[in-house]
Backbone as CSV, one residue per row, in Angstrom:
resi,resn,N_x,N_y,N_z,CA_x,CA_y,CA_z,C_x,C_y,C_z
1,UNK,4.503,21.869,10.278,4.730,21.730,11.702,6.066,21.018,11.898
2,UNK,7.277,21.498,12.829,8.152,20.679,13.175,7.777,19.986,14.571
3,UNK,8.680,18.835,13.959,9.127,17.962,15.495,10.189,17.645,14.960
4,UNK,10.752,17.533,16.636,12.198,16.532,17.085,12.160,14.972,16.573
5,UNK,13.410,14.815,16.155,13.572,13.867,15.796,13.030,12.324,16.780
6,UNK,12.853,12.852,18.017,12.440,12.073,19.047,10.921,11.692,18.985
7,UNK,10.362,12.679,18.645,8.784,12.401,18.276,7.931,12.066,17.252
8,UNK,9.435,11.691,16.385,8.960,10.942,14.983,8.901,9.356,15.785
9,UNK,7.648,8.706,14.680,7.870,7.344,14.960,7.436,6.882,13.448
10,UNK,7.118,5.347,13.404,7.185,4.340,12.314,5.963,4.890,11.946
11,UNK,5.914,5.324,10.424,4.640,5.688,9.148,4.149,7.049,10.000
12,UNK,4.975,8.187,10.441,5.308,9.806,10.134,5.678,9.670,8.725
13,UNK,5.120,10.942,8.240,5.647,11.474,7.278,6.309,12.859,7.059
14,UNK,7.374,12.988,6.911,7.953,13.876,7.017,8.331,14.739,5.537
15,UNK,8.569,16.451,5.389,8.524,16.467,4.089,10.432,16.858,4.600
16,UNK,11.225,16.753,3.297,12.811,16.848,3.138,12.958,17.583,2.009
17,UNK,13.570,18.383,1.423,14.088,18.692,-0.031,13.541,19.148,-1.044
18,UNK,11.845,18.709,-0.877,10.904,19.008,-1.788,10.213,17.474,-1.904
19,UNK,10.682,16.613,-1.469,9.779,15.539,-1.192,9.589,14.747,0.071
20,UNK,8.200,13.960,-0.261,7.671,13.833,1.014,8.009,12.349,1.048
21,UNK,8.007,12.055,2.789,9.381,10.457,2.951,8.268,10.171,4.297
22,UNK,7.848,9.207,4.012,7.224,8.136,5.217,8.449,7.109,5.609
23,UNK,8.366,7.145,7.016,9.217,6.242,7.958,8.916,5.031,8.087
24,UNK,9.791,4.188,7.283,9.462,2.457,7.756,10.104,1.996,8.501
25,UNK,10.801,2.809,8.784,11.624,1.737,9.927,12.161,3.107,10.948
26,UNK,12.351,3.165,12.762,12.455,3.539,13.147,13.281,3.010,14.122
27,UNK,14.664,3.626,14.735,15.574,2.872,15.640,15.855,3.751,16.523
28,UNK,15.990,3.793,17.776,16.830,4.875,18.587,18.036,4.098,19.478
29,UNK,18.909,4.682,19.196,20.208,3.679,19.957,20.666,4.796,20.675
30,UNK,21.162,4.573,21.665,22.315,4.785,22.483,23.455,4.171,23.124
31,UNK,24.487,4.392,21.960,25.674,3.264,22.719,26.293,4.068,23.559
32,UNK,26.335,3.736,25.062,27.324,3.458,25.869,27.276,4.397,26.479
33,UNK,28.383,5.615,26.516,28.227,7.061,27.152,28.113,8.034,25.802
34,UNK,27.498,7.780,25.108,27.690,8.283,23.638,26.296,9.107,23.447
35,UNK,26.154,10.413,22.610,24.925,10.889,22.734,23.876,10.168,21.752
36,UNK,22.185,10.542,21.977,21.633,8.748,21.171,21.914,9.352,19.604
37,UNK,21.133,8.642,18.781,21.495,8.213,17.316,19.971,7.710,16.961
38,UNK,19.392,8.551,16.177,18.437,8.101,15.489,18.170,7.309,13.721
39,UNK,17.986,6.606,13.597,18.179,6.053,12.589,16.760,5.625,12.099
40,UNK,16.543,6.001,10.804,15.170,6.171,10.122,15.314,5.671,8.479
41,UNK,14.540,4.460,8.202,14.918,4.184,6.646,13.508,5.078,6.629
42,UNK,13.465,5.396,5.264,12.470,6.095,4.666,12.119,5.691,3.289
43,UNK,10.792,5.926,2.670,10.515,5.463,1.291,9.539,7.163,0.989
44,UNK,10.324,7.180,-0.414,9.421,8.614,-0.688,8.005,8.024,-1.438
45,UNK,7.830,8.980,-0.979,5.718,8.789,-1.507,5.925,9.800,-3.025
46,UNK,6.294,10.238,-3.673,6.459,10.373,-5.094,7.036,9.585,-6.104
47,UNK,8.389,9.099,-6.053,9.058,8.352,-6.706,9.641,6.736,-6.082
48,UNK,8.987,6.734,-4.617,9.239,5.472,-4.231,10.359,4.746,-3.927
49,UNK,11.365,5.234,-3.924,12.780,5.181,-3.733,12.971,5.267,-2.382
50,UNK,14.089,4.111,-1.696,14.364,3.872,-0.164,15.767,5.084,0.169
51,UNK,15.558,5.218,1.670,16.852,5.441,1.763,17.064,5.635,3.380
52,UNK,17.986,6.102,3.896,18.285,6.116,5.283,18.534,7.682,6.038
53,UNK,18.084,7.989,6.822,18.380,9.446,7.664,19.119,8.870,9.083
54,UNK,19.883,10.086,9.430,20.953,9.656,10.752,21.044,10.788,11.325
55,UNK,19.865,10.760,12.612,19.951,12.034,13.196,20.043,12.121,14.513
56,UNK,20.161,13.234,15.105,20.895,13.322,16.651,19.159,13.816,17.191
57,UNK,19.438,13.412,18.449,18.244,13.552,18.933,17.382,14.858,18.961
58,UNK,18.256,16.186,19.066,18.231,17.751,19.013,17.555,18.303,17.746
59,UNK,17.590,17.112,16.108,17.434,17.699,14.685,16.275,17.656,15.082
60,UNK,15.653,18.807,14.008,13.995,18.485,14.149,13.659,18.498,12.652
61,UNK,12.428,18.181,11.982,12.407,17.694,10.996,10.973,18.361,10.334
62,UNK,10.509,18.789,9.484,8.897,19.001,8.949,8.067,18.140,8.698
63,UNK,6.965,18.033,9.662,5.861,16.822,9.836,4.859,17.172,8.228
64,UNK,4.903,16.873,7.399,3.515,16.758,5.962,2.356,16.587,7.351
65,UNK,1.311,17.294,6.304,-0.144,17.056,6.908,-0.604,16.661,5.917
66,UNK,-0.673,15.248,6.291,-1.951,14.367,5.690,-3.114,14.649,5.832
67,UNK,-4.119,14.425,4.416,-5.361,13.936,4.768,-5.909,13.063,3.497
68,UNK,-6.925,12.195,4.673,-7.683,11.056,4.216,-8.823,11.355,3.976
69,UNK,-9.568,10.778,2.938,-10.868,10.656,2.300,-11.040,9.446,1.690
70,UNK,-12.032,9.211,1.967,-13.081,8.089,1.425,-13.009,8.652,-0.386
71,UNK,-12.790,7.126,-1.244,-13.148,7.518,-2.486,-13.477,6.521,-3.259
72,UNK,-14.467,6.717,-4.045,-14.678,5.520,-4.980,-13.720,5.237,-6.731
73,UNK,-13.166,3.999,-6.224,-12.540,4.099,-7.811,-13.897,4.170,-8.893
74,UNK,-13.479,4.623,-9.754,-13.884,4.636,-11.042,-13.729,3.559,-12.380
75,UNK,-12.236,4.001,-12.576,-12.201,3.555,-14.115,-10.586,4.089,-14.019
76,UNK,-9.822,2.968,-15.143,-8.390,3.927,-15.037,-8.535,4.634,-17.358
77,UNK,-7.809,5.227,-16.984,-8.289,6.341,-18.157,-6.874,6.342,-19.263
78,UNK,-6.922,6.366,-20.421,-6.159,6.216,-21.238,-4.753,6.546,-21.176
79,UNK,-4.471,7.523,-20.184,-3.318,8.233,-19.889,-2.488,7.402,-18.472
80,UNK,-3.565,6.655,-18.161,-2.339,6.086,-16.711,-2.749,6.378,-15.566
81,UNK,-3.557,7.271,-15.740,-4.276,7.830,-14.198,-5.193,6.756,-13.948
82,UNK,-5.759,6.484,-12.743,-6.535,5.525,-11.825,-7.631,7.008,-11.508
83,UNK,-8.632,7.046,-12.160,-9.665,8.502,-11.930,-10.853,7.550,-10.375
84,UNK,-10.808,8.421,-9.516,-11.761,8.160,-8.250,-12.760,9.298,-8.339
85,UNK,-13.559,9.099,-7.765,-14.660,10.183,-7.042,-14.658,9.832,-5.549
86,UNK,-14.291,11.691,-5.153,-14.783,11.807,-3.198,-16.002,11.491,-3.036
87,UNK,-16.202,10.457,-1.782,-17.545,10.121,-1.376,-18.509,11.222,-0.686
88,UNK,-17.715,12.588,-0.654,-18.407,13.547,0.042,-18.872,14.016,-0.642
89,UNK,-18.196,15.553,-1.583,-18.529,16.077,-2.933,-18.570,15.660,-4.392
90,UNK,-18.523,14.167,-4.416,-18.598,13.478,-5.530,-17.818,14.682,-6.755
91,UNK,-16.614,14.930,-6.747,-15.713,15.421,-7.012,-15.008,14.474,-7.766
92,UNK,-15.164,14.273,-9.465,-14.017,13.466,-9.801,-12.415,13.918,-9.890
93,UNK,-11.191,12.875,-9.718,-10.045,13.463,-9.872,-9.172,12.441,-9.984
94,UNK,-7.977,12.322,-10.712,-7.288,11.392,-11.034,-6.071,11.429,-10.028
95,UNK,-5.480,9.929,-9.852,-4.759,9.676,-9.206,-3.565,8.863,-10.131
96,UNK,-2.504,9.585,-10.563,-1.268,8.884,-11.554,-0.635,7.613,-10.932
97,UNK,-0.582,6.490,-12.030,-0.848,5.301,-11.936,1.243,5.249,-11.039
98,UNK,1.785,5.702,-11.135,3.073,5.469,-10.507,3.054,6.516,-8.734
99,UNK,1.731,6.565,-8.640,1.220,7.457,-7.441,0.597,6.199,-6.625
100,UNK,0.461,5.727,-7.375,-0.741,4.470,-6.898,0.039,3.085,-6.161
101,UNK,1.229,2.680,-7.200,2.325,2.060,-7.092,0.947,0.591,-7.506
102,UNK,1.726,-0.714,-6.511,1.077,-1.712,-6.254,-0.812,-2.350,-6.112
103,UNK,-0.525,-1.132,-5.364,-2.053,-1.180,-5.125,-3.629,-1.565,-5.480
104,UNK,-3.115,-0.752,-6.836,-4.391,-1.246,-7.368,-4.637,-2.695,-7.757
105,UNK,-3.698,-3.363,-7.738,-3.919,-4.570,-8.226,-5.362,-5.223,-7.145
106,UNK,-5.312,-4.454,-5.803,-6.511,-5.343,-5.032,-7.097,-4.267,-4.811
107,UNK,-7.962,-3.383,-5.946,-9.214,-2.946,-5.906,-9.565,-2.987,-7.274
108,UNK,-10.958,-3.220,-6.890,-11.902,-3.139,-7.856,-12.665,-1.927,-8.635
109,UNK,-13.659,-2.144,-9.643,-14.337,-0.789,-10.152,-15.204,-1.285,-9.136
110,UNK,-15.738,0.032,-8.657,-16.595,0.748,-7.454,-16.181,0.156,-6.055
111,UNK,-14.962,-0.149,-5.867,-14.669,-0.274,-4.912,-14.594,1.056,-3.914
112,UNK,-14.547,1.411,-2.650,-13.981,2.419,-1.558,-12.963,2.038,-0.772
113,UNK,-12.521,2.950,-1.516,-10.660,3.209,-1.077,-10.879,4.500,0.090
114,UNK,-9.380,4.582,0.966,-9.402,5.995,1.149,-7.787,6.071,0.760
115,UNK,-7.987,7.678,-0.114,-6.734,8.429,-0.558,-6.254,9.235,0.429
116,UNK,-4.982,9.641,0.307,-4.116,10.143,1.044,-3.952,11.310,-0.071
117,UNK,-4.181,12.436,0.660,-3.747,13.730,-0.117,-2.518,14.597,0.586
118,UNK,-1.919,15.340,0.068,-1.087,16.316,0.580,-1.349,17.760,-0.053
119,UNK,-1.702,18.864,0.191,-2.168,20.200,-0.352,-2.903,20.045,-1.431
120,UNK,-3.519,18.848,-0.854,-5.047,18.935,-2.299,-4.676,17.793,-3.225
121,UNK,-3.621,17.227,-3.328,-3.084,16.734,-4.208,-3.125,15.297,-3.723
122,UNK,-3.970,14.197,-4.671,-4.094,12.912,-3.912,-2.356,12.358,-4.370
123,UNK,-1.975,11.865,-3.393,-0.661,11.271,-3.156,-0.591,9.448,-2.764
124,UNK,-0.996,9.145,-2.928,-1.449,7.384,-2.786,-2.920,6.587,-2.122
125,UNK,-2.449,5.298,-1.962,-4.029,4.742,-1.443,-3.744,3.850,-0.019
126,UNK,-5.015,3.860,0.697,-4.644,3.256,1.475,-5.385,1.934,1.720
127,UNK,-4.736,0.897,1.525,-5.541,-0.608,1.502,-6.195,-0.820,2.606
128,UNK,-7.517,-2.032,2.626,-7.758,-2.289,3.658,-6.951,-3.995,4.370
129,UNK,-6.764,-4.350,5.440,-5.481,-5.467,5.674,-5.747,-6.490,4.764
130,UNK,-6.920,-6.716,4.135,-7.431,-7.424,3.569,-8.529,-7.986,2.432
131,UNK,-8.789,-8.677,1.116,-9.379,-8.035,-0.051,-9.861,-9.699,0.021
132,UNK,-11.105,-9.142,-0.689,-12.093,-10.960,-1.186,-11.895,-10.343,-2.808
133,UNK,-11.054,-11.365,-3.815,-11.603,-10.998,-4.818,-11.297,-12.590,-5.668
134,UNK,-12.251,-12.604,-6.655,-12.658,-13.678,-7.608,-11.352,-14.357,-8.615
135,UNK,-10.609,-15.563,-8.250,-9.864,-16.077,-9.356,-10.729,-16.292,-10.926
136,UNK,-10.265,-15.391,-11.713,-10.948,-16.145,-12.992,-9.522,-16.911,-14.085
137,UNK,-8.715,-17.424,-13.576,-7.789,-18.000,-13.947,-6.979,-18.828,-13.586
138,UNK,-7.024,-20.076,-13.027,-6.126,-20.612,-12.564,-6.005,-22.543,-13.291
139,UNK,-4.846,-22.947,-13.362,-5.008,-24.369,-13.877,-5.396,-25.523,-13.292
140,UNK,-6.040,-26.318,-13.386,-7.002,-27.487,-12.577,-5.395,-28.305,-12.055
141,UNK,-6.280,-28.539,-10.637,-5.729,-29.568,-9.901,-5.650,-31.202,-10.354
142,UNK,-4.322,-31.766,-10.195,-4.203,-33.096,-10.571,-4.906,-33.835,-9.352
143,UNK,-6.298,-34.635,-9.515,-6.374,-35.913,-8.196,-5.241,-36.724,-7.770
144,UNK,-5.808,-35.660,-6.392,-4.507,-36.633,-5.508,-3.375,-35.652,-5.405
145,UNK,-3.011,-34.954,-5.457,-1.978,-33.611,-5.267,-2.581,-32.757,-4.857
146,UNK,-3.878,-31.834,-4.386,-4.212,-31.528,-3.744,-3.743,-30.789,-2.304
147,UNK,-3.261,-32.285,-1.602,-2.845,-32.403,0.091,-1.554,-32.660,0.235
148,UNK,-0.860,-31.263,-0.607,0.625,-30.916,-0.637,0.474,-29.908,-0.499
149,UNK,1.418,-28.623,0.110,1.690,-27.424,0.005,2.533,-26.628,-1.009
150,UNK,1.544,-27.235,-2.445,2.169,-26.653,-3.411,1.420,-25.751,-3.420
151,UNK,2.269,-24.598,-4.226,1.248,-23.545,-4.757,1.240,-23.195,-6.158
152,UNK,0.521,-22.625,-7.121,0.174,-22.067,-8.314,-0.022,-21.083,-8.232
153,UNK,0.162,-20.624,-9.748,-0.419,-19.160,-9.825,-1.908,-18.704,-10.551
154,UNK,-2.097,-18.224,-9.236,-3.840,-17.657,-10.271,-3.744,-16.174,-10.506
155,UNK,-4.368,-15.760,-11.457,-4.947,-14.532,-12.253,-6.161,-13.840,-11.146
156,UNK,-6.080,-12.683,-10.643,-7.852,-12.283,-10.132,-8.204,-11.444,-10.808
157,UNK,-9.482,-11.476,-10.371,-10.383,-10.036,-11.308,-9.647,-9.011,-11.994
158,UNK,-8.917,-8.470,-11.013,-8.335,-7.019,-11.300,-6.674,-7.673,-11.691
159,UNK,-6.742,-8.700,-12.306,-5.436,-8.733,-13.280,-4.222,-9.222,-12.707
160,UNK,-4.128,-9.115,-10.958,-3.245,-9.105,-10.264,-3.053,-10.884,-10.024
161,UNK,-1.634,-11.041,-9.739,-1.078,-12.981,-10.126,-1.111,-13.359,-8.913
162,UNK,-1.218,-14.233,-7.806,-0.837,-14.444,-6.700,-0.447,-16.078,-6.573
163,UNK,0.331,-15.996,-5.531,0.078,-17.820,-5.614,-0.820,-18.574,-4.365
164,UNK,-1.608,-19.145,-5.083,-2.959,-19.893,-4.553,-2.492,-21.247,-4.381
165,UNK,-3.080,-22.161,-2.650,-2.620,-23.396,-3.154,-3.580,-24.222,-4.557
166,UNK,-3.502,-25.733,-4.304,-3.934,-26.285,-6.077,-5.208,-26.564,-5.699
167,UNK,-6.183,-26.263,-4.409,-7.418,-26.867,-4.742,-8.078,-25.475,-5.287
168,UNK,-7.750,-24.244,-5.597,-8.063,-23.105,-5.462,-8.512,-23.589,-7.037
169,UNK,-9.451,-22.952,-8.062,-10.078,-22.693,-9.028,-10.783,-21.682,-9.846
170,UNK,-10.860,-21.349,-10.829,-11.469,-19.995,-11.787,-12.552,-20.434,-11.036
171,UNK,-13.380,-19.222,-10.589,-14.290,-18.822,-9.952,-14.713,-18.628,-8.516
172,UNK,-13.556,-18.856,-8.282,-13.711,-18.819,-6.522,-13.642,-17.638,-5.876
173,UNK,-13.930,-16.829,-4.762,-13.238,-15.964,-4.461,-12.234,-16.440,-3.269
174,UNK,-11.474,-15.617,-3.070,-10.285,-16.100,-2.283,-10.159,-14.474,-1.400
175,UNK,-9.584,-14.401,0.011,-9.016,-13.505,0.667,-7.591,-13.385,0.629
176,UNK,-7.093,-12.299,0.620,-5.978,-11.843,0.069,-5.349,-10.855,0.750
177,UNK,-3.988,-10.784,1.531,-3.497,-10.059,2.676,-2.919,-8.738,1.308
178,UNK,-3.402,-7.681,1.660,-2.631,-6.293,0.743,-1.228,-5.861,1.351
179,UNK,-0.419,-6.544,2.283,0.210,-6.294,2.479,1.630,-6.983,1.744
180,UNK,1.365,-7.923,1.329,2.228,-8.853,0.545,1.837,-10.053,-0.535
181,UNK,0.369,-10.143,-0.180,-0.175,-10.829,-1.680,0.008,-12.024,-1.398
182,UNK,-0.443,-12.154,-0.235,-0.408,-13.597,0.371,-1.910,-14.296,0.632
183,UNK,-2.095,-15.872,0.340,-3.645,-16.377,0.208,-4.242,-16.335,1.248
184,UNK,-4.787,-16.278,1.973,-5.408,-16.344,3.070,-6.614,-17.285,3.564
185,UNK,-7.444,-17.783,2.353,-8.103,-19.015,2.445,-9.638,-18.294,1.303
186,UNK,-10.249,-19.322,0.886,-11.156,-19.365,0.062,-12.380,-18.665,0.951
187,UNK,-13.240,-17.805,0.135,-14.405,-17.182,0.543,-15.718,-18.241,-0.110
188,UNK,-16.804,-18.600,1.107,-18.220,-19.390,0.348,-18.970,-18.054,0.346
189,UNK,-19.723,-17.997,-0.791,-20.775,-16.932,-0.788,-21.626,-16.809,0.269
């Protein structure tokens, strides 16, 4: 499907060249008596690489059709793939670990994800804003340092490092923003 460059906005995905480019950033200027100027950074969803488009309001561009499904991770498999099953047709299928990027670091086995496919083909994951998962690694607090805004680094379940402040401890669970891997405060059972 095309659209005008006008009816793109921020996280369209558009396909270019043979690859497909989600919009992070979206600008429309018009200086002065000048015709407008669209300006679009983009990150490709295959190889992950940034870059910039500069288009007149008239270009029109090819919209990708996404689709989403519910899926349960699995297990990641000797080769690099992150293997899920659809929660519909319990359909197993692998998802390549440089497809995945970051991500997995905040899911778990049997967690539910939903994947992003493009012509059948799962193409990344989509987090939820936010993850509870278990420090099993972090170094004990000195008494009395505590009630500083230092931070450390802890280890979680799924391997991933973050920095926790120092009252944080192996065994806790903690909430965790997927957007940047930031602490968010300790979970009580």
């Amino acid at each position: 499907m095309s659209a005008r460059a006008t009816e793109l906005r921020k996280g369209s995905v558009i396909e270019k060249d043979g690859d497909l480019l989600i919009i992070t950033d979206y600008e429309h200027k018009t200086p002065g008596n000048l015709r407008a100027i669209i300006q679009m950074k983009t990150k490709s969803l295959k190889t992950g690489s940034t870059g910039a488009i500069r288009a007149s309001s008239n270009d029109s561009f090819e919209v990708a059709y996404l689709d989403r499904r519910k899926a349960e991770y699995l297990y990641k498999d000797g080769t690099d793939n992150f293997i899920f099953m659809d929660g519909e047709t319990f359909e197993q299928f692998p998802l390549p670990s440089e497809l995945a990027n970051d991500a997995m670091g905040y899911v778990k086995e049997n967690d539910t994800v939903e994947i992003t496919f493009h012509d059948g083909r799962p193409i990344g994951v989509e987090l939820p804003p936010s993850v509870i998962l278990e420090v099993v690694e972090a170094e004990q607090a000195v008494k009395g340092n505590t009630a500083t805004n230092v931070k450390k680094e802890a280890v979680l379940e799924t391997g991933l490092t973050v920095k926790v402040p120092l009252h944080v401890n192996a065994g806790d669970k903690i909430k965790i923003k997927t957007a940047d891997g930031e602490f968010q405060g300790r979970v009580n059972d």
